[in-house]
VEXDREN-2710 file (C-alpha; in Angstrom, 1 decimal):
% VEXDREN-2710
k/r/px/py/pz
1/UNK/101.1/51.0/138.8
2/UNK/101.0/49.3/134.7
3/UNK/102.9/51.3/132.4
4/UNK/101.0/52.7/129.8
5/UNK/101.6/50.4/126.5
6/UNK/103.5/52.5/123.9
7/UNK/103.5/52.1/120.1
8/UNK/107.0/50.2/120.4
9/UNK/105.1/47.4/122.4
10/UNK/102.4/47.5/120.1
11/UNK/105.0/46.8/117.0
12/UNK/106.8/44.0/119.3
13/UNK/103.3/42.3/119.4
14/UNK/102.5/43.3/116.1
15/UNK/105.5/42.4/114.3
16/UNK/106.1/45.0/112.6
17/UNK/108.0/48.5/112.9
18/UNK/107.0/51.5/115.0
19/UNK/106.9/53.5/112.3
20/UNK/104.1/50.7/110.3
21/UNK/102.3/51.2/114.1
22/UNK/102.3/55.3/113.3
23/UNK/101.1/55.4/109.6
24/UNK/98.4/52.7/111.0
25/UNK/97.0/55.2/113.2
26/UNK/97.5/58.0/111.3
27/UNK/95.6/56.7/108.6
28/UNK/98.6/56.5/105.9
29/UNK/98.0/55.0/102.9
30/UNK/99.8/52.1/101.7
31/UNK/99.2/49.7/104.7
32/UNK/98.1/46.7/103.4
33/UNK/94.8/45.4/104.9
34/UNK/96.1/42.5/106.5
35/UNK/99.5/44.4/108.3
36/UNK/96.7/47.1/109.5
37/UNK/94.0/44.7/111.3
38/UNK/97.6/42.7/112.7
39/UNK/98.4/46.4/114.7
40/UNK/94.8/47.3/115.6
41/UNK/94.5/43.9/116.9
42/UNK/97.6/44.4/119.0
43/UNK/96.7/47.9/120.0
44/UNK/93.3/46.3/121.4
45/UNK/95.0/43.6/123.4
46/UNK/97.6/46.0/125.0
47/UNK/94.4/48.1/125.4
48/UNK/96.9/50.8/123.7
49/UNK/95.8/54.4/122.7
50/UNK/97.7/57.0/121.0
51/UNK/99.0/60.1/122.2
52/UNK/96.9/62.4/120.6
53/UNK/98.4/65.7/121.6
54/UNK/101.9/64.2/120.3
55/UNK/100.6/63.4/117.2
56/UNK/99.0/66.5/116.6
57/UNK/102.1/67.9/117.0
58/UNK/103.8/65.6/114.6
59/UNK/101.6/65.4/112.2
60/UNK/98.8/68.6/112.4
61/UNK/95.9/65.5/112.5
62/UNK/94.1/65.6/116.2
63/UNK/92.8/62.0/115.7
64/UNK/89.3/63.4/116.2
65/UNK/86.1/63.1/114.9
66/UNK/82.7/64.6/115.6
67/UNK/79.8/63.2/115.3
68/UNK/77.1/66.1/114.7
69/UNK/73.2/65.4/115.7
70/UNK/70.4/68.6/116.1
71/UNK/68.2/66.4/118.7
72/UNK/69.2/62.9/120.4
73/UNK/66.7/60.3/120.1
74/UNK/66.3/56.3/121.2
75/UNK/66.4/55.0/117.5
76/UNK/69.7/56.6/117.0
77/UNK/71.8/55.1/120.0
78/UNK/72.4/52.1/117.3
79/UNK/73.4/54.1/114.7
80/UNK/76.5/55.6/116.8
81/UNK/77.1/52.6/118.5
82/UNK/78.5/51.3/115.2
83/UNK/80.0/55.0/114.0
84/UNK/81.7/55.3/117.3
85/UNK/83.5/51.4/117.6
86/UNK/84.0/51.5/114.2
87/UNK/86.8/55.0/114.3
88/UNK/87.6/53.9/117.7
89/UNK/89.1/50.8/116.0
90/UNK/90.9/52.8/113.5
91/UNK/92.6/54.5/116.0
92/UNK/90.1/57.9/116.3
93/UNK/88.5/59.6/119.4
94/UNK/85.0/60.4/118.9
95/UNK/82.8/63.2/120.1
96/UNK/79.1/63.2/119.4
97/UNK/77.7/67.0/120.0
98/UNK/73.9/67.7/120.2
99/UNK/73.3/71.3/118.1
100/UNK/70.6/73.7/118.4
101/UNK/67.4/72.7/117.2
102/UNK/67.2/76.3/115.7
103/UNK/68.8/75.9/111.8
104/UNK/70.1/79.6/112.0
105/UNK/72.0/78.8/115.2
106/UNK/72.9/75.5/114.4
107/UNK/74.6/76.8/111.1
108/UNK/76.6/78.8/113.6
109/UNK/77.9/75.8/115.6
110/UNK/78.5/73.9/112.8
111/UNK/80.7/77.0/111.8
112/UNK/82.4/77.5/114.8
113/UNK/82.7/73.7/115.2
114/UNK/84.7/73.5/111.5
115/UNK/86.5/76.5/112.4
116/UNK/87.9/75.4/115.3
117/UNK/90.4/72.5/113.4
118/UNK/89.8/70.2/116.2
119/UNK/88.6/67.6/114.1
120/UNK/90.2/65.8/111.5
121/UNK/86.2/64.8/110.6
122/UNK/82.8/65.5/111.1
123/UNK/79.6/63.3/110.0
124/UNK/75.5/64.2/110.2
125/UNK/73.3/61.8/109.5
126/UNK/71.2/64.5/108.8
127/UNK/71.4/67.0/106.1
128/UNK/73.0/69.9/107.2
129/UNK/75.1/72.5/104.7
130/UNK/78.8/73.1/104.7
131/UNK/78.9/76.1/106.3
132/UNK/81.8/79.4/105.4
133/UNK/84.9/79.1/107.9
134/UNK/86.7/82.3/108.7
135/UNK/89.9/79.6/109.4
136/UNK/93.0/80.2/106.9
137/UNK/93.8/76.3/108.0
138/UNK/92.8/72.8/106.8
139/UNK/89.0/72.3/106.9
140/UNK/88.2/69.1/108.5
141/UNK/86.1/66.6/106.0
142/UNK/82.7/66.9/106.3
143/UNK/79.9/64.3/106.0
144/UNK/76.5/65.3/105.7
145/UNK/74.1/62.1/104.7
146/UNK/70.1/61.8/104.4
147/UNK/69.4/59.1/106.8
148/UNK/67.3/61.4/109.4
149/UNK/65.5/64.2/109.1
150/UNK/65.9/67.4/111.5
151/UNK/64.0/65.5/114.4
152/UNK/65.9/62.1/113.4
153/UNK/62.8/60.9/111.7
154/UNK/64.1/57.8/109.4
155/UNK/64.1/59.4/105.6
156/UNK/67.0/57.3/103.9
157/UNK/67.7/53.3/104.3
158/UNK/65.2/53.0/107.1
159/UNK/62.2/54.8/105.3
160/UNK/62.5/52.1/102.6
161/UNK/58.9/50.2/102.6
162/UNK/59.5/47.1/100.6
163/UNK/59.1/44.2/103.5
164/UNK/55.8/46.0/103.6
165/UNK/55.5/44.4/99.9
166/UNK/57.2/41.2/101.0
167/UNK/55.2/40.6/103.6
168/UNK/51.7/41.2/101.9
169/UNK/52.7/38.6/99.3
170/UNK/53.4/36.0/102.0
171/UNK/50.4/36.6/103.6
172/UNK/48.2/36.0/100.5
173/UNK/50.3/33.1/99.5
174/UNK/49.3/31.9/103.0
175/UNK/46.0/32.6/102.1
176/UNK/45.0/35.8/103.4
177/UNK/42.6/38.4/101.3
178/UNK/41.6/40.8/104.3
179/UNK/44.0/43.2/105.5
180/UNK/44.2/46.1/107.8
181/UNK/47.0/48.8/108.6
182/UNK/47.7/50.3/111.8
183/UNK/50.0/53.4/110.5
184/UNK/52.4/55.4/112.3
185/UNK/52.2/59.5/112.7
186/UNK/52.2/61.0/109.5
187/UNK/55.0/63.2/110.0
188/UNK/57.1/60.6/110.1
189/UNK/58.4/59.9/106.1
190/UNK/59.2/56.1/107.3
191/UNK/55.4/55.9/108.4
192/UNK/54.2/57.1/105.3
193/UNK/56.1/55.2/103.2
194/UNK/54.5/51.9/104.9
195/UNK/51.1/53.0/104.6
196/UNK/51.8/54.1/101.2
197/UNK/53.5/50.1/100.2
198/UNK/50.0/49.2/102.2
199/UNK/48.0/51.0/99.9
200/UNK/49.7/50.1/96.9
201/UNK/50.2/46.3/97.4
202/UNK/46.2/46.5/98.2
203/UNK/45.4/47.5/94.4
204/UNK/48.1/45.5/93.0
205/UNK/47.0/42.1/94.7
206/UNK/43.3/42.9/94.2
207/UNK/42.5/42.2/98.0
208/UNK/40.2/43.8/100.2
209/UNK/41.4/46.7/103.2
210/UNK/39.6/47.2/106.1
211/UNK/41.4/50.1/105.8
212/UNK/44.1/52.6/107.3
213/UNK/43.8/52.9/111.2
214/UNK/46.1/54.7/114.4
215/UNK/48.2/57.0/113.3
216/UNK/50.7/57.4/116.2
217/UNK/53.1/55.1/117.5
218/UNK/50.3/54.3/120.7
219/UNK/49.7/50.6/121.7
220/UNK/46.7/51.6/123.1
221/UNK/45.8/53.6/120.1
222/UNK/46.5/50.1/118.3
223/UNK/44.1/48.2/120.7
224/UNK/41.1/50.6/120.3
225/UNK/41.4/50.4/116.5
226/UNK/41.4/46.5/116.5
227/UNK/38.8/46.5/119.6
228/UNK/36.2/48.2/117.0
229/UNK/36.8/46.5/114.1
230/UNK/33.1/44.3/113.4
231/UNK/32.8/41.0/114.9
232/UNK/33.2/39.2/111.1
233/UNK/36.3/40.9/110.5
234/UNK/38.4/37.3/110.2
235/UNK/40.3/36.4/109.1
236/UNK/42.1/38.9/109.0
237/UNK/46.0/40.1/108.5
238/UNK/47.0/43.0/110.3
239/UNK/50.1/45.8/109.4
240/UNK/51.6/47.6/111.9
241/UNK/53.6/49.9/111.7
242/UNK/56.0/49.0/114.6
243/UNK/56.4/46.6/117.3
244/UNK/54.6/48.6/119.9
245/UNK/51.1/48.8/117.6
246/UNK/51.1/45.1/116.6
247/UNK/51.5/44.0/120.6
248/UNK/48.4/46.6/121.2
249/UNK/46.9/44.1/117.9
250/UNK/47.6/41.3/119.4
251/UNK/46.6/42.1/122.8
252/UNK/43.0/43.7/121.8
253/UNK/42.2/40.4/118.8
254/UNK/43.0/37.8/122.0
255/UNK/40.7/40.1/124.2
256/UNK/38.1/39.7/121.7
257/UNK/38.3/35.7/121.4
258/UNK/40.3/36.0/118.2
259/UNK/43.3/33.6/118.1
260/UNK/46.8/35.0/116.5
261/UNK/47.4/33.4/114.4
262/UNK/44.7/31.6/113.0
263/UNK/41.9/33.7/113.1
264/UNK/44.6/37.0/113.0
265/UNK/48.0/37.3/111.7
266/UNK/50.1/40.1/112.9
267/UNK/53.0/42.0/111.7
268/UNK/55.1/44.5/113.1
269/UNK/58.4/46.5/112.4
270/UNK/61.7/47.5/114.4
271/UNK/62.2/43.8/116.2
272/UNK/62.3/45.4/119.7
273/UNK/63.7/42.8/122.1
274/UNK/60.7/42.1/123.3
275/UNK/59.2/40.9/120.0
276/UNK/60.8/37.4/120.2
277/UNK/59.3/36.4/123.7
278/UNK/55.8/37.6/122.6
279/UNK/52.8/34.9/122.6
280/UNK/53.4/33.8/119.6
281/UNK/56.3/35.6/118.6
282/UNK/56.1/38.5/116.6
283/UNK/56.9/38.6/112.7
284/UNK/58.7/41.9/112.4
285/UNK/61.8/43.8/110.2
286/UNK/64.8/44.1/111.4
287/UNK/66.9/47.5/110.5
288/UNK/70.9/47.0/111.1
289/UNK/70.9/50.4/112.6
290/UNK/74.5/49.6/113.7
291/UNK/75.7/48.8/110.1
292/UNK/74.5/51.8/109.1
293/UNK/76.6/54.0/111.0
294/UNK/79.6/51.5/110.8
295/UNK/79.7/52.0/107.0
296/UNK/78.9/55.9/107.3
297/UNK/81.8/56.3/109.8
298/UNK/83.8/54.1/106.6
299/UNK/82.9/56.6/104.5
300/UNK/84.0/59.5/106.9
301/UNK/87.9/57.9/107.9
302/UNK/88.2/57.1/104.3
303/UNK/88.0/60.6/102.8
304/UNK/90.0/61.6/105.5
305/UNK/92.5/59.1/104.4
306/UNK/92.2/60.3/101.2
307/UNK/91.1/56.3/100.3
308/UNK/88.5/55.0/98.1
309/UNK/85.1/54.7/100.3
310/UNK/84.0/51.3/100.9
311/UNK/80.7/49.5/99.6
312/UNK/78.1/50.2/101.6
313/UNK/75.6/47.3/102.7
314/UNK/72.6/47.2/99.8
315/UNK/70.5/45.7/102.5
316/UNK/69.8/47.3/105.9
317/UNK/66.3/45.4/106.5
318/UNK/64.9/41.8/106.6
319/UNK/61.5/40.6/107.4
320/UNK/61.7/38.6/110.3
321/UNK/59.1/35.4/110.0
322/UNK/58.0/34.3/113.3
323/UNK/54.7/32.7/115.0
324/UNK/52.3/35.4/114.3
325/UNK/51.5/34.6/110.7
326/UNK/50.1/31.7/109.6
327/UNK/47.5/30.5/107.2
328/UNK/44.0/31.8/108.7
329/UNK/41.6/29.5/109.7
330/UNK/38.3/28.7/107.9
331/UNK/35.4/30.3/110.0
END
């Protein structure tokens, strides 16, 4: 049987002291940059993880973090992909805990959570209130941002609309000057905030809507919508709202004998997998859901560290330009 790596073969391979190796994990101040990523780098090939019951004991830190969430969802299995890696590389455990979708009893857990001093940190990406802790001891750090709403609804970076803007302007340098929107649900802020950029870019550039169509996130909804638009509707540019709308588009405009591009360009929003292997290949936005909870678990490990928080990214999103727009075709 291997024996477990210890911090004094993580120093050997490091080359530096054991007691460097401890304020590295600990999260003391004063390592320099370079000395820190040298032992977090040896750590990871050693595949060495510290005792965290020992430290504790040493040094009253756990060397855990929750990570607090009121419902799961799909879209947010990014977001703690980049939370969790990023304090498991500074040398924390993670826990992510799914509260009560009630906000009386979620205050509680949130309460009882705190209160327990099992955590060094805890981080929402939704808004949630710091609640009163009967605990005489240290309060953990606690990060509560406004990227989601209460059903992890996008409402901060993600809700941002301006590639909507971007990608209007392309079009109409391309030539377009018919549009239509396929929208999202309306109780979704990110939805909203497209089909309000839709509206608005409509009355800037002085170019004609078919108008605002769907409003849920169904492809099929999508394909009915464009199925019964009028025969001399192209050339036309169509906005979806997400990927899964603009493949119902494109699906329902080639069912019709309407060639995209050419007769139809399509847009869509998320860049799913899928939406590089489509015929043609789907112009889209790409959201760097992973950076986003990389530098909000920066944030977190650096108040804990008592450190000045990093620069967070200024841009989450990007238009992605692909096959599906091009310049229509004269009918």
């Amino acid at each position: 049987m291997a024996k477990r790596p210890t911090s004094h073969d993580v120093a050997r391979r490091a080359g530096v002291s054991q007691s460097t190796v401890s304020f590295v994990f600990t999260g003391r101040s004063g390592i320099s940059e370079a000395t820190r990523e040298r032992v977090l780098k040896a750590a990871a090939d050693l595949n060495y993880r510290p005792n965290l019951a020992a430290r504790s004991m040493r040094t009253q830190r756990t060397g855990r973090i929750a990570v607090v969430i009121p419902v799961t969802g799909l879209n947010l299995f990014p977001v703690l992909e980049g939370a969790v890696s990023t304090a498991r590389d500074a040398g924390y455990v993670v826990e992510v805990l799914s509260l009560s979708r009630s906000p009386e009893e979620r205050e509680g857990e949130l309460a009882s959570l705190i209160d327990s001093t099992e955590y060094e940190g805890v981080l929402s990406f939704s808004p949630m209130r710091t609640p009163r802790v009967a605990s005489d001891a240290a309060a953990p750090v606690f990060l509560s941002l406004s990227e989601f709403d209460e059903e992890m609804h996008a409402t901060g970076a993600f809700s941002d609309a301006r590639p909507v803007v971007e990608m209007m302007e392309r079009l109409v340098e391309l030539g377009h000057r018919r549009f239509l929107h396929v929208a999202g649900p309306s109780d979704f802020p990110a939805a909203v905030a497209r089909r309000d950029a839709y509206l608005a870019t409509i009355d800037r550039l002085g170019v004609e809507s078919l108008g605002v169509v769907g409003g849920d996130w169904s492809g099929i909804t999508a394909n009915r919508c464009v199925s019964e638009l009028p025969d001399d509707a192209p050339p036309l540019a169509i906005l979806a709202a997400n990927d899964v709308l603009a493949a119902g588009a494109i699906r329902a405009a080639v069912s019709r004998g309407w060639s995209v591009p050419g007769d139809v360009s399509v847009t869509g929003w998320d860049d799913l997998t899928m939406s590089a292997h489509f015929i043609p290949s789907l112009t889209t936005v790409f959201q760097d859901r992973q950076r986003l909870g990389t530098d909000s678990m920066r944030r977190l490990i650096a108040a804990i560290r008592g450190e000045t928080p990093p620069e967070q990214e200024a841009v989450l999103q990007r238009v992605v330009w692909r096959e599906s727009v091009a310049p229509p075709r004269a009918r």
